[in-house]
N, C-alpha and C positions, 0 to 999 in steps of 0.2 A: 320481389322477383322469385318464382318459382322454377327451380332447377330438377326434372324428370334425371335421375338416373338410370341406366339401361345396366344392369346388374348382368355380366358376360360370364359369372364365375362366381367360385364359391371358398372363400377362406376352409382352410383345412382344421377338421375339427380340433385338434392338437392347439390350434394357435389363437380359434375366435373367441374363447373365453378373454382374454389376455388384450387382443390388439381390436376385434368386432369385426364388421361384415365390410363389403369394399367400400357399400353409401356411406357407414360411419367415417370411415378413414376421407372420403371424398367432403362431407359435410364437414371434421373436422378441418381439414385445410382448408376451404373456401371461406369458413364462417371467421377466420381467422381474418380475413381479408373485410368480409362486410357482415358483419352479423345476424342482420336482417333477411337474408339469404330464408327462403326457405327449400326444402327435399322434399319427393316422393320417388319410393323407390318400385322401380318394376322389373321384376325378376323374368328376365329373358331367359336365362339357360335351365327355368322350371315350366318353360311352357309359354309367359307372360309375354303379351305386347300391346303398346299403347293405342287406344282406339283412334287417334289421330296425332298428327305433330304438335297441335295446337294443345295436347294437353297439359303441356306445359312453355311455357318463354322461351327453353332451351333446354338440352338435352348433352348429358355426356355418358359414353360407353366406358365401361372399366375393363383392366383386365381380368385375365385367362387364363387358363391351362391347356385350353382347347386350341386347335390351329383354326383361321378363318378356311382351312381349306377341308376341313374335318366332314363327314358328312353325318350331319347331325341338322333335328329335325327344324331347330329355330335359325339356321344360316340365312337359308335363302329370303326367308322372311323379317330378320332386320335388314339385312342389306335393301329389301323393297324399302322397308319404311326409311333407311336415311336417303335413298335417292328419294322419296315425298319428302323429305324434311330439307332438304339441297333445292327442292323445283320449290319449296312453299316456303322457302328464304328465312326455316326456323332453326337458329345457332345450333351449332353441335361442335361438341368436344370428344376427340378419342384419344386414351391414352393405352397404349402399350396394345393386346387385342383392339381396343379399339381405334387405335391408330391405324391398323392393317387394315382391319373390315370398312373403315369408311374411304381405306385408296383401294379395296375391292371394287366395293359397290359404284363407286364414283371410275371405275375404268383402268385402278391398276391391277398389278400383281404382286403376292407376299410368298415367300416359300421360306421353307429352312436353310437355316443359311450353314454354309460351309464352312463358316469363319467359329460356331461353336456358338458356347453361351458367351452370353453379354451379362453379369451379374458384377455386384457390388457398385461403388461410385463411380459414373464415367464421368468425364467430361466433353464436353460439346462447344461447338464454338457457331455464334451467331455469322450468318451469310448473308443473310437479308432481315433488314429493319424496320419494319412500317413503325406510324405512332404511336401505335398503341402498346409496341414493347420500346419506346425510346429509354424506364429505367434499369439500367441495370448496363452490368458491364459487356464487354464483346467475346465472353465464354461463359460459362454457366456446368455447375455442375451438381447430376441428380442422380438417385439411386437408379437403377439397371436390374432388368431381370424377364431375359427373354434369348430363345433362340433363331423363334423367326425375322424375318425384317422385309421391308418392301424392297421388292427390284426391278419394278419399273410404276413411275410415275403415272397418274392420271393426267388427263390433257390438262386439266383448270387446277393443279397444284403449284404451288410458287415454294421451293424449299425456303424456311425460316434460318436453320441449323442442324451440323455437320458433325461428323467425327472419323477419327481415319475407323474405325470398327463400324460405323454405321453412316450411310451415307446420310439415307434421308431421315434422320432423328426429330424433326418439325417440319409442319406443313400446316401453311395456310391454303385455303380453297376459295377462288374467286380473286376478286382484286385485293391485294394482300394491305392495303391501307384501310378497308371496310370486307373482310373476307366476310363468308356465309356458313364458314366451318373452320376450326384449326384441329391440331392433334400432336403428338408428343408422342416417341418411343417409349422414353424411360417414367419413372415413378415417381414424381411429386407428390404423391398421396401417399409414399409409403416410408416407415420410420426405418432408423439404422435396428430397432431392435426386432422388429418384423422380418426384414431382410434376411437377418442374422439366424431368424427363425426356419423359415425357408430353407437356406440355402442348409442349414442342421440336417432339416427331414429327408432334403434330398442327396446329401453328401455322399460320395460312392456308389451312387445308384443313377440318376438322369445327371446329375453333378458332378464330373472326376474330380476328385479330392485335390487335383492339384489347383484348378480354377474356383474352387470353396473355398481352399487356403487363401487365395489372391483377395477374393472378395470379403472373408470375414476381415482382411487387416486393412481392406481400405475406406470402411465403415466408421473408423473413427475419422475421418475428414469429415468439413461442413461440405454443406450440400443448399442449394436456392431453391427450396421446395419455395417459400415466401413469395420469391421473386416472380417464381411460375403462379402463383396462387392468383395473386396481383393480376398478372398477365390475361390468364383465364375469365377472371371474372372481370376485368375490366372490355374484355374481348366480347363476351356473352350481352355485358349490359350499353354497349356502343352496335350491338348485332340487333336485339333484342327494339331498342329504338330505333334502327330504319326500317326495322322487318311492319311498324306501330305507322312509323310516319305515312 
């Protein structure tokens, strides 16, 4: 199965020697799950976009630093391509920017949220269950690192998972036992020492030191990247075969 990433962002040069680019961080978690996985990466936020949906099985958007409200010159034209990828029944994953940009394109709204940053470990708690996430427990918790959030749903989202900081932290699209798209606020792909990284270069400046504090000490908790990895790829390659049948 070949997995197109849509590259939203760009690791800060300070940290990609160290940790690599988002597709690495993405390929390492998924390959953990099936190793036969293969990537191609298409760097959206230099210009790049894929000649059609079909150039890949499925497709997932990383994050950002950019807001999807930002006006910059590749916005408007992913959001076309994932409403063709939603009409032409090809899976897609967004996490974190890309969680927002596909409840854009798909008919919601994201803004800055007034609540602040959302950084370090959060925890979230599952709402709704289809199959294909029956393992795992009824909360779940992953690294965080964002201040926009969606606030208001697209018609064809079915929230997955909750938190009292974020409402819609998962979403399925479609019928949520065979969705045609899911997505995720926080960062499965991303390690406690990345994090730790981050939230360093931004500390007292887009970061108040008091909410850096909170987040470096709760970094040493575990976290179900796994669980999510699982989830994702099992989501893509149950999507991937109806899209076939």
């Amino acid at each position: 199965m070949k997995i197109g990433i849509l590259e939203t962002g760009e690791v800060n040069e300070v940290l990609i020697g160290r940790h690599g680019d988002y597709s690495a961080m993405f390929a390492a978690l998924l390959k953990a799950s099936d190793e036969k996985l293969e990537f191609a990466t298409v760097s959206v936020v230099r210009g790049e976009m894929p000649n059609n949906p079909h150039q890949a099985d499925g497709w997932i958007i990383t994050g950002s630093r950019h807001g999807v409200y930002d006006d910059l010159p590749w916005i408007l034209p992913l959001k076309a391509f994932l409403r063709e990828c939603y009409a032409q029944q090809v899976p897609v994953v967004g996490v974190c920017f890309g969680h927002q940009i596909l409840a854009e394109a798909l008919g919601g709204k994201v803004e800055k949220s007034a609540k602040g940053w959302g950084v370090g470990v959060h925890k979230y708690h599952v709402v709704n269950r289809p199959k294909w996430m029956q393992h795992g427990a009824d909360d779940f918790a992953i690294r965080a690192l964002h201040q926009d959030q969606i606030v208001q749903l697209p018609p064809q989202a079915t929230v997955l998972a909750s938190s009292d900081f974020c409402e819609f932290a998962a979403l399925a699209y479609g019928d949520p036992e065979n969705p045609q798209a899911i997505s995720i606020q926080p960062h499965p792909e991303f390690t406690a020492e990345y994090v730790g990284g981050v939230v360093a270069l931004r500390r007292g400046t887009s970061i108040p030191d008091a909410t850096a504090d909170r987040a470096i000490d709760s970094l040493t908790q575990p976290v179900d990247n796994a669980l999510w990895a699982n989830w994702i790829v099992d989501f893509l390659k149950a999507a991937s075969k109806s899209m076939a049948a």
